[in-house]
Structure formats: structure tokens, C-alpha cells
C-alpha positions in Angstrom: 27.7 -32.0 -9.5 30.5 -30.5 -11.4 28.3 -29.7 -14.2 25.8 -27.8 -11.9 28.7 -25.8 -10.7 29.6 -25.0 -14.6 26.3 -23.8 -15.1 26.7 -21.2 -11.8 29.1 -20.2 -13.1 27.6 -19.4 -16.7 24.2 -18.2 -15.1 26.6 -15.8 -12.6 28.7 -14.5 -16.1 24.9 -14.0 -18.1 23.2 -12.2 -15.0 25.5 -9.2 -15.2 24.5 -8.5 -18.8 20.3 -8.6 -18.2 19.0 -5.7 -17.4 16.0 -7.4 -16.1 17.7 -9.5 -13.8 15.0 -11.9 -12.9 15.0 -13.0 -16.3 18.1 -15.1 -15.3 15.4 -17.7 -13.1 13.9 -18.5 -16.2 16.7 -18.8 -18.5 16.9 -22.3 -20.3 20.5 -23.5 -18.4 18.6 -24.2 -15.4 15.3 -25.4 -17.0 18.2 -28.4 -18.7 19.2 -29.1 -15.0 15.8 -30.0 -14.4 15.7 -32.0 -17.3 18.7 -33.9 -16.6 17.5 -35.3 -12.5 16.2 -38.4 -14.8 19.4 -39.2 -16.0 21.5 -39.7 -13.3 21.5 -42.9 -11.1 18.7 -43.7 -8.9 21.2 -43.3 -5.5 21.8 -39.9 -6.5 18.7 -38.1 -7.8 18.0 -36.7 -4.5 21.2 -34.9 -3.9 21.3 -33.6 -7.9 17.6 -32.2 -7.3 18.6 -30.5 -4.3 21.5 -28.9 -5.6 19.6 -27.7 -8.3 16.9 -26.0 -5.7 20.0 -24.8 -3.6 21.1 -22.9 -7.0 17.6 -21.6 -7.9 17.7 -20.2 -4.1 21.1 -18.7 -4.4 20.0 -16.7 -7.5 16.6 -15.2 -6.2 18.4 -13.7 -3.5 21.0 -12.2 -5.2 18.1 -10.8 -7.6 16.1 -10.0 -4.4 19.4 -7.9 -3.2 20.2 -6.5 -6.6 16.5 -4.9 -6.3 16.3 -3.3 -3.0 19.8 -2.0 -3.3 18.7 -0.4 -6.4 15.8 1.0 -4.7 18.0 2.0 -1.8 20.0 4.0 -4.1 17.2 5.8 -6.2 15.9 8.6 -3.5 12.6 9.0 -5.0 11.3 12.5 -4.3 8.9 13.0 -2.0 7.1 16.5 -2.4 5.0 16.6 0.9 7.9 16.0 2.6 8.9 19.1 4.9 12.5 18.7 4.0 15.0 17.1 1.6 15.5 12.9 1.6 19.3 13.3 1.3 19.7 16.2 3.9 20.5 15.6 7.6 17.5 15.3 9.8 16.6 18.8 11.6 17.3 19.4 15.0 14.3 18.4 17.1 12.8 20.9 19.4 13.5 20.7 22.4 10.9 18.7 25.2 10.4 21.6 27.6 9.2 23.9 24.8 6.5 21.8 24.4 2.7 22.0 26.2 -0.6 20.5 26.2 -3.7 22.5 24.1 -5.6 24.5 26.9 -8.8 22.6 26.5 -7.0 19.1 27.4 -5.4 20.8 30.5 -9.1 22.1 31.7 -10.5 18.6 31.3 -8.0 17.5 33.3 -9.2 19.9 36.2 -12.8 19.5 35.4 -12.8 15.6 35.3 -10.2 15.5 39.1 -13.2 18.1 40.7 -15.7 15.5 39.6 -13.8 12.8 40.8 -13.2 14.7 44.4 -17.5 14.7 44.2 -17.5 10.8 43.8 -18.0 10.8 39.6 -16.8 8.3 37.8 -15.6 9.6 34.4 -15.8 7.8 30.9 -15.4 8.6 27.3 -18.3 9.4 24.9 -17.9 8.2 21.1 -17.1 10.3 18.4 -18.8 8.0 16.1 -22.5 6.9 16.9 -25.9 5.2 15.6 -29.5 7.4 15.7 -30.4 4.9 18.4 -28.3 6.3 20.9 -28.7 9.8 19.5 -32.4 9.8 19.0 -34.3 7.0 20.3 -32.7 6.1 23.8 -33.5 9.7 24.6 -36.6 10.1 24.0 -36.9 11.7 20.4 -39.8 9.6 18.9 -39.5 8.6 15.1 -40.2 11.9 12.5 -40.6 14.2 15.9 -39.5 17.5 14.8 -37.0 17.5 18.2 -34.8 15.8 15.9 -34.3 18.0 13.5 -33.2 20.6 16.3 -29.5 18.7 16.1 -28.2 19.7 12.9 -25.5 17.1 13.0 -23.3 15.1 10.2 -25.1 11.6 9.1 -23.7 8.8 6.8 -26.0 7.2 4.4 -25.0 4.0 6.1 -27.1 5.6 9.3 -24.1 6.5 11.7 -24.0 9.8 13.3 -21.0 12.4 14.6 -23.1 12.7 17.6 -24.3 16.3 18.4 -24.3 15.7 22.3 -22.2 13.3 24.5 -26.0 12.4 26.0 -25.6 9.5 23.3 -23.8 8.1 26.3 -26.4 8.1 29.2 -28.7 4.6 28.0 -25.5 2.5 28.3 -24.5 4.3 31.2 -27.1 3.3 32.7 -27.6 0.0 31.9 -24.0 -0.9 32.5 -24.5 0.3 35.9 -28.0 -1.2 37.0 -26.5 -3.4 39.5 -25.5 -0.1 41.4 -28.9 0.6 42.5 -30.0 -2.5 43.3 -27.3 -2.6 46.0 -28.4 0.5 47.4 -25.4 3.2 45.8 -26.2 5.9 43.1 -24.9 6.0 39.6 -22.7 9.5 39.2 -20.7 9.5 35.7 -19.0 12.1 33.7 -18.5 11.6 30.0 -16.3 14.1 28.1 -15.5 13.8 24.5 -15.7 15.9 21.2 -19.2 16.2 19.5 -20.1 17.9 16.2 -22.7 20.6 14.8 -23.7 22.3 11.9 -23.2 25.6 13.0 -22.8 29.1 11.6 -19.5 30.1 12.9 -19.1 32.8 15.5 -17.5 33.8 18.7 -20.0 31.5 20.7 -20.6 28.8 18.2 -18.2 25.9 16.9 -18.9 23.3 14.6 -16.5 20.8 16.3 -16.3 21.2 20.3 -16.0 19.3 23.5 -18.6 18.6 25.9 -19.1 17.0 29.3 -22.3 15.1 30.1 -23.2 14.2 34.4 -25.9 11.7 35.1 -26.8 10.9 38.1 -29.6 8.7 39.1 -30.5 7.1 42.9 -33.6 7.3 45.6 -35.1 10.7 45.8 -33.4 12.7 43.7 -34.5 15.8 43.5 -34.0 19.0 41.4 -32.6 20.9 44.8 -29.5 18.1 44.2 -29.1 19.5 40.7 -28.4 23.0 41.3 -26.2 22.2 44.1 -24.0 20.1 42.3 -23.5 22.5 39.0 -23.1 25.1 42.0 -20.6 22.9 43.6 -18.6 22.3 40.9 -18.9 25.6 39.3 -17.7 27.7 42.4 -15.1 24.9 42.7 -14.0 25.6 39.1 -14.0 29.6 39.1 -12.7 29.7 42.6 -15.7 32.0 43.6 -19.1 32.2 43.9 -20.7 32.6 40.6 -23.6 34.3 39.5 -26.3 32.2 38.0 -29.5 32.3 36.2 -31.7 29.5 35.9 -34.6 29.2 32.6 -37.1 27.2 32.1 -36.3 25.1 28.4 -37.3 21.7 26.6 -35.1 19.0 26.0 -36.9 15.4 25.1 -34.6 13.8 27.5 -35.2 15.2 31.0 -38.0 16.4 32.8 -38.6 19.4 34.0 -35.7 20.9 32.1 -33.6 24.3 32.2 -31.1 26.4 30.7 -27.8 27.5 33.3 -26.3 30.9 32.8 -23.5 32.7 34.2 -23.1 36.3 33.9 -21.0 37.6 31.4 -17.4 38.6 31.9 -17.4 40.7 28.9 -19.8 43.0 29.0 -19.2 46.7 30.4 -21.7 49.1 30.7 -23.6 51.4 27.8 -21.2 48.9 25.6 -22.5 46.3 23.1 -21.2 42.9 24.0 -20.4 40.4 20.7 -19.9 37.5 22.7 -23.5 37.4 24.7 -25.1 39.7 22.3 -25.6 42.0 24.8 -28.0 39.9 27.1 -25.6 40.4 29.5 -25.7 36.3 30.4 -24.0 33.3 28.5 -26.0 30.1 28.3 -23.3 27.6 29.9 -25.3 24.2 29.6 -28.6 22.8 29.7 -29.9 20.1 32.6 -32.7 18.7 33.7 -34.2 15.6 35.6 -33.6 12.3 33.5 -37.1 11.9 31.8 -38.8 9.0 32.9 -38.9 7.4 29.5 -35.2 7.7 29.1 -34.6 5.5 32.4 -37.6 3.3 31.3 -35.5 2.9 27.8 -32.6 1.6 29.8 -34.2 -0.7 32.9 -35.0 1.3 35.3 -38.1 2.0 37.2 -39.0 5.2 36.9 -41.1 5.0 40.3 -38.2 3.6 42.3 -35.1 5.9 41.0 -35.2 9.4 39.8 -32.4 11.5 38.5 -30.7 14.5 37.0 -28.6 15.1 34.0 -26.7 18.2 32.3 -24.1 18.6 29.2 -22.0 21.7 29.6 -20.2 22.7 26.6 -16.4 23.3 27.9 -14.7 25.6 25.7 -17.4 27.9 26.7 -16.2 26.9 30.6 -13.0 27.4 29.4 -13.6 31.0 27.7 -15.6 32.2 30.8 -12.9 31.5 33.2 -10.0 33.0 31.3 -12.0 36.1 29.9 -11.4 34.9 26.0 -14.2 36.7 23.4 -13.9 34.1 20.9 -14.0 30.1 20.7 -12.6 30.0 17.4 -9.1 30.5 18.5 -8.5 26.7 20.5 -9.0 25.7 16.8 -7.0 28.5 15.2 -3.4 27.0 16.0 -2.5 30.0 16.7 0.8 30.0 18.7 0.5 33.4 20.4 -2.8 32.7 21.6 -1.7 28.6 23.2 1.3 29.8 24.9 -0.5 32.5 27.5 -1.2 28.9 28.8 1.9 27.2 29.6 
């Protein structure tokens, strides 16, 4: 034993002279240790081998110490870094200065006046497959319909879906048991789709939407309009004026566009924002296409219902007067803080 402390003692001395200090659990003083476990009598092997491991040990951690205390002390530099490694840490600002963006304070109020109307309310997906975005809705294969959504697509077939209606098959089907014990489905899914769009005051590539389904016994089209109507006088806190088009959507059947009239305009004056039409498309609806609800189990002669996705930073821009959706993207400070 007092010949494994010597050789400590020697490998101690040698490891402050390598400048690779691992080097020193190779060097040949402790392969001779090894050499010598043979040697020694049979009752004391064990405790010789285990001293020898108990020294091995000893040095990796001091070389284990030696290197993170030296990367400790280099301070590399770290160029995205918004300020200096070896400065003090800035002030933080303080909480109350701080808000929520305007669009996640409207969903808030959206989402509780659906919930006072009995809607449950779940989140879309960002992320999708062209079975929930095409398919499950009615767009048969190579139908030109589909190449109305100018969305993003991965060559691995996954889609940034263009509409949250990517939600209403397993809506559905997740909620079958519903009808069959005599209650209605009523959901509301928000989330943020995507669009290849040319930019403009109406027109975002990345916005949020809100879709309603509602399905039951003898749903009509009359329950449609009085729902949006519902919820849209409940939103504005008046009674709105409304405009209601004929359109096409391969999911629901008959199907419509909603207007409201625009805030904007002001007579003899062109108006950017509606293009001077003097209305503002708010979201298109419809009664669930029979196909759709056949696509997700249900009887199409038994149930009917009604479905709409309203766009809400267009909500959002009629209520508060604002000419342009760009700026809840534009992290632009002035604009944010007329909402605290």
C-alpha cells in the first residue's frame, strides 16, 4: 500500500506539468500498478486492486474538475447575445408594463360568449394531413376545389391547414355518442391557419380563425343566422347590419357568404379596406353537407347541421375601426398598447 501512495504522489507532482491533463490516466506508473496485483499475496489482492481503482477514480475527477473550471473561466463570446457575458444582468421590466397581444384578449371574449351559448371550445392543429383538409370535407381526389386553398404542403404530405374546418370529422366522431342520447354537438375551434396570400390590408398569410359546428334533429338554416346574429350583436354590443350571399364551399350545403357593413367607408370616398363595396366578407357558413356527416358516422337523414369559420382578426378590425390586418403582425408597440 505504501508503494501505491508513492506513486500518488508522483502521478500528483507529473499532472501539473501536462498540458493535456488526461494524459496522466494513461501514463505507465499506474499501468505497473496493475501489473503488480499478481504479485502480492493471495489475502491481499483484493484490497491492492481496489486501491488502485480508488486512485484511478481520484485522478479522473480531479481531471474532470481541472476541465470545467477551465471552461468556467474562458467566457466564450456569444455574438447573438443581447448583452455582454461578464456584465451584470439588465434590470427586468417591470410585470405591470406588460399585456396580452389584442387578438389573444378577443379570443378570450369570443370563446366565454360561445360558452354563455352552450359551445364547447377546442383547439384546431397547426399541423395537418390532406385527409382532414381535403377528403373528410368533401373535396374529391384531383377536384379543382382543392386547388382553391393555396396552402403550404410538405413532400412528406402534411399540410399548415388553410381552415380550422380540418377539425369538424373528429369533432364529430368524438362526439357521436351525444346524439344518440338525444343532446346536440355545439363546438368552437380556434387556432392559427395559413395561406398563400398576396398581402394587403384584408389579407394575411398567417391568421387566426374560429370554426362552429353544430349538428342535432332538425336543424335548420333559420338556427344558423340566429346564432352568427346572436353572437355577433353580443360581440359588437349592437345590432349589426348584415348581408347574406349565396357561395360554394364543398363542405356544407346550401352555403353562404356573411357580411357586415363597413366601418370605413364615408361617402363619395374610395374605401381601401372593402374596396369600396361598401361590405366586408366576415366568414363563410353553411349547412354541414351530407357527405361530410356521412364521412364521420352520422346519418344524414336522422341529424342535420350547420357550420361557419370566421376569420377573427377581421372580427377584431371591424370592432375597433383598424384599416389594416398587417399591423397584429407588425410588433409594432404604438399600435399594441391602445389595447391595454
Amino acid at each position: 500500500m505504501e508503494e501505491i501512495q508513492k506513486t500518488r504522489e508522483l502521478l500528483l507532482e507529473k499532472l501539473e506539468t501536462l498540458e493535456e491533463k488526461r494524459l496522466i490516466l494513461r501514463a505507465p506508473e499506474l499501468r505497473a500498478l496493475y501489473g503488480k496485483i499478481k504479485d502480492q499475496p493471495e489475502d491481499q489482492r483484493s484490497a491492492y486492486g481496489q486501491a488502485i481503482n480508488q486512485l484511478k477514480q481520484d485522478l479522473e475527477n480531479i481531471v474532470s474538475d481541472i476541465g470545467q473550471t477551465t471552461i468556467d473561466n474562458r467566457h466564450p463570446i456569444d455574438v447573438t447575445a443581447p448583452f455582454d457575458v461578464n456584465a451584470a444582468l439588465p434590470e427586468l421590466l417591470p410585470t405591470e408594463n406588460g399585456t396580452i397581444h389584442p387578438i389573444t384578449a378577443e379570443i378570450e371574449k369570443i370563446t366565454d360568449i360561445f360558452y354563455r351559448m352552450g359551445f364547447e371550445v377546442s383547439e384546431s392543429r397547426e399541423i395537418d394531413d390532406e385527409y382532414h383538409m381535403f377528403t373528410s370535407l368533401n373535396f374529391p381526389e384531383g377536384h379543382p376545389a382543392r386547388d382553391d386553398y393555396d396552402t403550404f404542403m410538405t413532400e412528406e404530405g402534411f399540410v399548415a391547414p388553410a381552415h380550422t374546418s380540418t377539425m369538424q370529422n373528429r369533432i364529430i366522431k368524438a362526439r357521436k355518442e351525444k346524439l344518440e342520447n338525444g343532446e346536440s354537438i355545439a363546438v368552437l375551434a380556434v387556432d392559427r391557419v395559413f395561406r398563400n396570400e398576396d398581402l394587403d390590408a384584408r389579407h394575411e398569410h398567417t391568421f387566426h380563425q374560429a370554426e362552429g359546428i353544430y349538428v342535432g334533429k332538425n336543424i335548420t338554416v333559420g338556427n344558423l343566422v340566429a346564432t352568427l346574429k346572436t353572437f355577433l350583436t353580443t360581440y359588437f354590443g349592437k345590432e349589426v347590419q348584415t348581408k347574406i350571399t349565396p357561395f360554394y364551399f364543398p363542405f356544407t350545403e346550401p352555403s353562404f357568404e356573411f357580411s357586415l357593413s363597413c366601418p370605413f367607408c364615408e361617402d363619395g370616398e374610395e374605401c381601401r379596406v372593402c374596396s369600396s363595396e361598401r361590405w366586408i366578407e366576415l366568414l363563410g357558413c353553411g349547412m354541414i353537407h351530407p357527405n361530410v356527416l356521412k364521412e364521420a358516422g352520422i346519418d344524414p337523414e336522422k341529424y342535420t347541421g350547420f357550420a361557419w369559420g370566421c376569420g377573427i382578426e377581421r372580427l377584431v378590425m371591424m370592432r375597433y375601426n383598424i384599416e389594416d390586418i398587417r399591423h397584429f403582425n407588425s410588433g409594432k408597440l404604438a399600435f399594441l398598447r391602445q389595447f391595454k
